[in-house]
N, CA, C and O atoms as a GROMACS GRO file, in nm:
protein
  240
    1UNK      N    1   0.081  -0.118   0.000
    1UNK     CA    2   0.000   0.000   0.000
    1UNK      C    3   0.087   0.126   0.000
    1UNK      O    4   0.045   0.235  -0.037
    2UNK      N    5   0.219   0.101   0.048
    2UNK     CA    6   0.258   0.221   0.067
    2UNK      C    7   0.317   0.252  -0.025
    2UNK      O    8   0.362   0.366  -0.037
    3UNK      N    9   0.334   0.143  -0.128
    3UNK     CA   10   0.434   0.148  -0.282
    3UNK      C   11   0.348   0.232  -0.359
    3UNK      O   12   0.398   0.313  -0.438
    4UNK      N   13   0.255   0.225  -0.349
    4UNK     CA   14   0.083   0.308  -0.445
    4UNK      C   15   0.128   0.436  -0.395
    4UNK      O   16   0.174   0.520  -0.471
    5UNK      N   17   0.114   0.460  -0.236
    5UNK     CA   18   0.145   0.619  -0.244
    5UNK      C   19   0.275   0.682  -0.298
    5UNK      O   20   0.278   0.798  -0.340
    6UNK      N   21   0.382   0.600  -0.296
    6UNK     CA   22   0.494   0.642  -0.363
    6UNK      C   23   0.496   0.677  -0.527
    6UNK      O   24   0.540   0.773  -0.590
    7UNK      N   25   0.441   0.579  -0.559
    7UNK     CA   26   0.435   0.612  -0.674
    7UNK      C   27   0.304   0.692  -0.768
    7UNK      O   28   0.309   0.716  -0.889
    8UNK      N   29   0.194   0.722  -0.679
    8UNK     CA   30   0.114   0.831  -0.726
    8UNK      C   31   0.212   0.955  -0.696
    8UNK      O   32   0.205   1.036  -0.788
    9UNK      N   33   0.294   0.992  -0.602
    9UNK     CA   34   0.373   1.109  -0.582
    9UNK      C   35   0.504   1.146  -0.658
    9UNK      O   36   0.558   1.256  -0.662
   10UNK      N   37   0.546   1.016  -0.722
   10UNK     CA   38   0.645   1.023  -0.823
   10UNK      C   39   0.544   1.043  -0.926
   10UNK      O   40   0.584   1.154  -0.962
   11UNK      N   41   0.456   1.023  -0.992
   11UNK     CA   42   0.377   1.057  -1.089
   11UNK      C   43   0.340   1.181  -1.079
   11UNK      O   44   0.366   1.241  -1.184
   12UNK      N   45   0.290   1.248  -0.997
   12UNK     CA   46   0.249   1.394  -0.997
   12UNK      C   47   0.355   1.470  -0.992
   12UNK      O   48   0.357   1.576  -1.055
   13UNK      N   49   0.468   1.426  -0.909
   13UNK     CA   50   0.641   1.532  -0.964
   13UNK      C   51   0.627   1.531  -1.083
   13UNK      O   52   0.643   1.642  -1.134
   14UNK      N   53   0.590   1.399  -1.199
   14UNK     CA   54   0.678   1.395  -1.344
   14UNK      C   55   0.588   1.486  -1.400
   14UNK      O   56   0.634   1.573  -1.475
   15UNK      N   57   0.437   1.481  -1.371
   15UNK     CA   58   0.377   1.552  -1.440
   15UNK      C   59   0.392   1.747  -1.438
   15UNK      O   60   0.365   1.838  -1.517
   16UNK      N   61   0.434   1.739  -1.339
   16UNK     CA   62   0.514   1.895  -1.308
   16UNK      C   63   0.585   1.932  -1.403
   16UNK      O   64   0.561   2.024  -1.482
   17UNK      N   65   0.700   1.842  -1.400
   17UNK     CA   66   0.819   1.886  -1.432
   17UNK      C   67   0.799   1.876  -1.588
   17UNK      O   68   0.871   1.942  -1.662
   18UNK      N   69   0.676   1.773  -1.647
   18UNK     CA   70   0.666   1.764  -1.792
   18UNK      C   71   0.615   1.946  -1.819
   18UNK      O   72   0.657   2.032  -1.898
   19UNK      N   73   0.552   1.947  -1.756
   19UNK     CA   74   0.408   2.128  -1.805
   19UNK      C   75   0.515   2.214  -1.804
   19UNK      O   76   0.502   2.297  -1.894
   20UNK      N   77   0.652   2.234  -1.717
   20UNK     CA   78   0.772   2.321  -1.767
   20UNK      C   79   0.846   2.297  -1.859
   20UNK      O   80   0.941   2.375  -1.859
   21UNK      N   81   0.849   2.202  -1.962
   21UNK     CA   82   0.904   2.189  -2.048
   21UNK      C   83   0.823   2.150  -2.154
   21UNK      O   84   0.772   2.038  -2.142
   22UNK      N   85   0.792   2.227  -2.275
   22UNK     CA   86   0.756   2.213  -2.374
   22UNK      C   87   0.798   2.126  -2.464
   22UNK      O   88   0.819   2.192  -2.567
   23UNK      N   89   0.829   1.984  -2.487
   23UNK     CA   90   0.884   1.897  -2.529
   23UNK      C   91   0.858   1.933  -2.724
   23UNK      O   92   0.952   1.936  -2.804
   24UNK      N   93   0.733   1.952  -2.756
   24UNK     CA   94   0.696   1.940  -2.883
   24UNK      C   95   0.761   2.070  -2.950
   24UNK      O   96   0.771   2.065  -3.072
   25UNK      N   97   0.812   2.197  -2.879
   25UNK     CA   98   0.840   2.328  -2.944
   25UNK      C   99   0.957   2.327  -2.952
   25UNK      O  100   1.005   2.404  -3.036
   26UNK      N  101   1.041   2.252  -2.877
   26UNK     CA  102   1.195   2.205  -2.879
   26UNK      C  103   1.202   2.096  -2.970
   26UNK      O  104   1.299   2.118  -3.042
   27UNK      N  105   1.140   1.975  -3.007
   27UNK     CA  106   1.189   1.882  -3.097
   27UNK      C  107   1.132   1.924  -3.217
   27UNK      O  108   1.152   1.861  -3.321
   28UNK      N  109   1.055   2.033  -3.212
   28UNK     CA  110   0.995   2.107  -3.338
   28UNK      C  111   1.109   2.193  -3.389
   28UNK      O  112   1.128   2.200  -3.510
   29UNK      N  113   1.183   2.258  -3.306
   29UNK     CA  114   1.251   2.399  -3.314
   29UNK      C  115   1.437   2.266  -3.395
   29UNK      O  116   1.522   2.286  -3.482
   30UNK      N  117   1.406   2.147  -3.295
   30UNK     CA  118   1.528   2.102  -3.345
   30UNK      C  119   1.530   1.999  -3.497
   30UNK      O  120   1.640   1.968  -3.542
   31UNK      N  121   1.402   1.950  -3.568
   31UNK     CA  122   1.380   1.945  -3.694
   31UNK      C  123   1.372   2.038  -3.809
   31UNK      O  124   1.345   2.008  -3.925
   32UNK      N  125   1.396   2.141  -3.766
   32UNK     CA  126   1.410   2.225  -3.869
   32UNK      C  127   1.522   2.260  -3.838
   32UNK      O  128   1.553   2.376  -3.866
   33UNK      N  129   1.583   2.205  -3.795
   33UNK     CA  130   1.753   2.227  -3.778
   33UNK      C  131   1.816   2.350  -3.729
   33UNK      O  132   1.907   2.415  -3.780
   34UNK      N  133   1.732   2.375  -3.587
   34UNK     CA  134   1.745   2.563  -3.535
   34UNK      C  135   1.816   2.514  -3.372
   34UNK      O  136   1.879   2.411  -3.347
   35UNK      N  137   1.782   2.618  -3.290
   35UNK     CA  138   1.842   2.579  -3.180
   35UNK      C  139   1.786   2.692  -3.064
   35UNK      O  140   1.797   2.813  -3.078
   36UNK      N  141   1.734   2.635  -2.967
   36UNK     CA  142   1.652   2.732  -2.859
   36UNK      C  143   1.765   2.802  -2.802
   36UNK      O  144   1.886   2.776  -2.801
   37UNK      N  145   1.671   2.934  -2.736
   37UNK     CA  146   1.804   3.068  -2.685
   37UNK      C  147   1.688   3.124  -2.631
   37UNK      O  148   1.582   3.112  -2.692
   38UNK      N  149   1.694   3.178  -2.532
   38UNK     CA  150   1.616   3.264  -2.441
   38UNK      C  151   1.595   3.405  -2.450
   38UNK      O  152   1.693   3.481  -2.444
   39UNK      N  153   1.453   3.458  -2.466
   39UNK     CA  154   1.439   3.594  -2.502
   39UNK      C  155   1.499   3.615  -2.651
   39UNK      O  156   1.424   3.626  -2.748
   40UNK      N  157   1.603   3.620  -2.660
   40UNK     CA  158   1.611   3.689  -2.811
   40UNK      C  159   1.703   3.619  -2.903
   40UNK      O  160   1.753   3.539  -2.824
   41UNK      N  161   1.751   3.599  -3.001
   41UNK     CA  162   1.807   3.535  -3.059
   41UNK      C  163   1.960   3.578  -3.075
   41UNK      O  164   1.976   3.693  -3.036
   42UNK      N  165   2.063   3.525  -3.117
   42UNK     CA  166   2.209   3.585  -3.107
   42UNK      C  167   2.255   3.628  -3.269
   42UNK      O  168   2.212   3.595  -3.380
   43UNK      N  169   2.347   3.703  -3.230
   43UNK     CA  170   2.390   3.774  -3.368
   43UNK      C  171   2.401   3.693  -3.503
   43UNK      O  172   2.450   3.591  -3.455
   44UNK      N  173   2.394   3.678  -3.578
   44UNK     CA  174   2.411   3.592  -3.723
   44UNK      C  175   2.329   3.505  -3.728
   44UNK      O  176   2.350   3.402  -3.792
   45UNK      N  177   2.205   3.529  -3.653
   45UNK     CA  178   2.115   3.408  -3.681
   45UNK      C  179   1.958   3.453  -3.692
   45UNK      O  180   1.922   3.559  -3.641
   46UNK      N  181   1.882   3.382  -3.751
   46UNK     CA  182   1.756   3.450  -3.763
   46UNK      C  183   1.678   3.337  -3.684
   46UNK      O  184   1.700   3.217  -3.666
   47UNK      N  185   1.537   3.457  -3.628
   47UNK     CA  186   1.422   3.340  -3.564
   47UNK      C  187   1.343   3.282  -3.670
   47UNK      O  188   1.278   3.357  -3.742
   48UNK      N  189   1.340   3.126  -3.692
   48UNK     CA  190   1.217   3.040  -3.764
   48UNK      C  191   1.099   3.027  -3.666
   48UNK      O  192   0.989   3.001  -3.713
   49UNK      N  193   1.115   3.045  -3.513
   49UNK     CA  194   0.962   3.002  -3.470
   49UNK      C  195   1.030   3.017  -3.339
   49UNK      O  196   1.144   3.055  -3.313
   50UNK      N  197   0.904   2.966  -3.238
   50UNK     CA  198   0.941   2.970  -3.087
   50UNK      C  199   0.938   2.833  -3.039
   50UNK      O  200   0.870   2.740  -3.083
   51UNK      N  201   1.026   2.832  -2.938
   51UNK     CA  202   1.031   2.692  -2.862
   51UNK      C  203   0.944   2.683  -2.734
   51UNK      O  204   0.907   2.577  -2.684
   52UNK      N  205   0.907   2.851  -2.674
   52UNK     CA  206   0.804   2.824  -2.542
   52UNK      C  207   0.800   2.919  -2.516
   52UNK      O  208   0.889   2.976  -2.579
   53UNK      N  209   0.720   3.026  -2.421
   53UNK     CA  210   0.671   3.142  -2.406
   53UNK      C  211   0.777   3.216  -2.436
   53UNK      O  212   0.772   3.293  -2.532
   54UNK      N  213   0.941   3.198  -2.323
   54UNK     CA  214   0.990   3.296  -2.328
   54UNK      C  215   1.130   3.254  -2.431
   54UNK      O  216   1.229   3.327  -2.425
   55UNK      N  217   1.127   3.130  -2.525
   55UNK     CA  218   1.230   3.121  -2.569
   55UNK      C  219   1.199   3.097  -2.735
   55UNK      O  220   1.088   3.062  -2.774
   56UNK      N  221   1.316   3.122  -2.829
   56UNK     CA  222   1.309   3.131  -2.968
   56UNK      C  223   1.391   3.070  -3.033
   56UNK      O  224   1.512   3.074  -3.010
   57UNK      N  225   1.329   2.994  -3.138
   57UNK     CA  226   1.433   2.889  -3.175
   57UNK      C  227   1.485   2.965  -3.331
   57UNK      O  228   1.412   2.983  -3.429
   58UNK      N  229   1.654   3.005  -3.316
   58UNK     CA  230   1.696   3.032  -3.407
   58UNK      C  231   1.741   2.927  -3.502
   58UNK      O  232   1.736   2.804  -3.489
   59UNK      N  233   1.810   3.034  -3.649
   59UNK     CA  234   1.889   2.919  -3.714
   59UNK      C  235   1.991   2.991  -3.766
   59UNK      O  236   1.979   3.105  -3.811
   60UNK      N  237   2.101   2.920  -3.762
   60UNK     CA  238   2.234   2.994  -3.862
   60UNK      C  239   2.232   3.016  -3.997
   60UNK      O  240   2.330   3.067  -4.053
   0.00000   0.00000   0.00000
């Protein structure tokens, strides 16, 4: 019984930690062959799209 509560509480951590990470905007951002950067993008590179609220997936 007490293995059930352990592991409903490891289940509700994973599900946390999944809702902060946007899995689909990052393996999206990394098929088009770009690369996530936070807030703004870096010199010599342009934005194709976003990876999650506050980040943008450039490309060289």
């Amino acid at each position: 019984m007490r293995v059930l509560y352990l592991l409903f509480a490891v289940s509700i951590l994973m599900l946390q930690l999944a809702a902060g990470f946007p899995k689909i905007g990052y393996f999206h951002c990394q098929s088009r062959k770009g690369q996530c950067f936070q807030h703004t993008c870096p010199p010599n590179t342009k934005y194709i799209g976003s990876c999650n609220q506050l980040g943008n997936c450039c490309q060289r």
